[in-house]
C-alpha positions as CSV (number, residue, x, y, z in Angstrom):
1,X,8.2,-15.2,24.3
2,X,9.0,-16.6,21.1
3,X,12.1,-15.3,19.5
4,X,9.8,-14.0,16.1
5,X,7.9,-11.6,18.5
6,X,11.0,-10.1,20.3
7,X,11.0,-6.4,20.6
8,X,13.5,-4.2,18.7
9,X,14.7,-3.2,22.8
10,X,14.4,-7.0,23.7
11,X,16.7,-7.9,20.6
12,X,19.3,-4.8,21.5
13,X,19.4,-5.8,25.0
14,X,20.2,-9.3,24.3
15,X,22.7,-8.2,21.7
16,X,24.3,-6.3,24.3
17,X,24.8,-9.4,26.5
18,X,26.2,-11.4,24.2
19,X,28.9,-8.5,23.3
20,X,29.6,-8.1,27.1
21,X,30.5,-11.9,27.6
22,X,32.2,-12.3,24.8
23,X,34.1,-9.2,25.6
24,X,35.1,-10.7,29.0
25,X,36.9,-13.5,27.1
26,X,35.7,-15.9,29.8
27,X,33.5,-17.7,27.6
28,X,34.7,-21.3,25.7
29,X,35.4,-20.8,22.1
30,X,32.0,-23.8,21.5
31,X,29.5,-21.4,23.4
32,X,32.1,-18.0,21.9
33,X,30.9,-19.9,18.4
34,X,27.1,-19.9,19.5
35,X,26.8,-16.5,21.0
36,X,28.6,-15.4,18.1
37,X,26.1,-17.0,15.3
38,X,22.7,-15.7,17.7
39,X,24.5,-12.6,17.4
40,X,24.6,-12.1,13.9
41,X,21.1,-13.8,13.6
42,X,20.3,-10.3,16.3
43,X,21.9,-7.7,14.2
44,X,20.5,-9.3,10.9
45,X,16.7,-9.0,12.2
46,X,17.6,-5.8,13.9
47,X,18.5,-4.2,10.3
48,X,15.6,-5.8,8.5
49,X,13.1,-3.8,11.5
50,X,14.5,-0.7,11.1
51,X,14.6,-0.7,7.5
52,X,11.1,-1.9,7.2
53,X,10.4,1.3,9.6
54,X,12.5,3.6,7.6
55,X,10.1,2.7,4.7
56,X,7.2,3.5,6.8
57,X,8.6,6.8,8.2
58,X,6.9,9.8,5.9
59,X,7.4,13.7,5.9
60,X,5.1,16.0,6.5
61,X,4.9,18.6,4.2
62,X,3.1,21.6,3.2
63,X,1.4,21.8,-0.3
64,X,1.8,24.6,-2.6
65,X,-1.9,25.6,-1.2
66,X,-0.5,25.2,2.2
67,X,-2.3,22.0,2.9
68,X,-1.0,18.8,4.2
69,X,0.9,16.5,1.7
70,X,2.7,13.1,2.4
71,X,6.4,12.8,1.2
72,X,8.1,9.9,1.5
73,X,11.2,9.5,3.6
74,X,14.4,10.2,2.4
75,X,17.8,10.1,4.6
76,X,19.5,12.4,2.3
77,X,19.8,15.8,3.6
């Protein structure tokens, strides 16, 4: 599977490797420097997917005449 069609989970799960071996400190600093760019490269397209589904996450919401209405999202409390 191309790298562009990666799951969020695939993504998390390979981010968690490269945290685990670089956390073991048994890795040389060339392959450290490697793990570490793919890394960022992971948490970078990991932001941009959940932002893109925070935009697409809407509240449900009752109208004044009790009908359905369409808010959209909003993290604030």
């Amino acid at each position: 599977m191309s790298k562009k069609n990666e799951t969020f989970e695939e993504k998390m799960r390979r981010l968690e490797e490269i945290v685990r071996a670089m956390e073991r400190g048994d890795v040389a600093l060339e392959e450290s420097l490697k793990l570490f760019q793919e890394g960022t490269e992971l948490v970078r397209s990991c932001g941009k997917q959940l932002e893109e589904a925070r935009m697409q996450v809407t509240k449900i919401t009752a109208g004044a005449d009790g009908t359905p209405g369409e808010e959209p999202f909003s993290d604030e409390i």
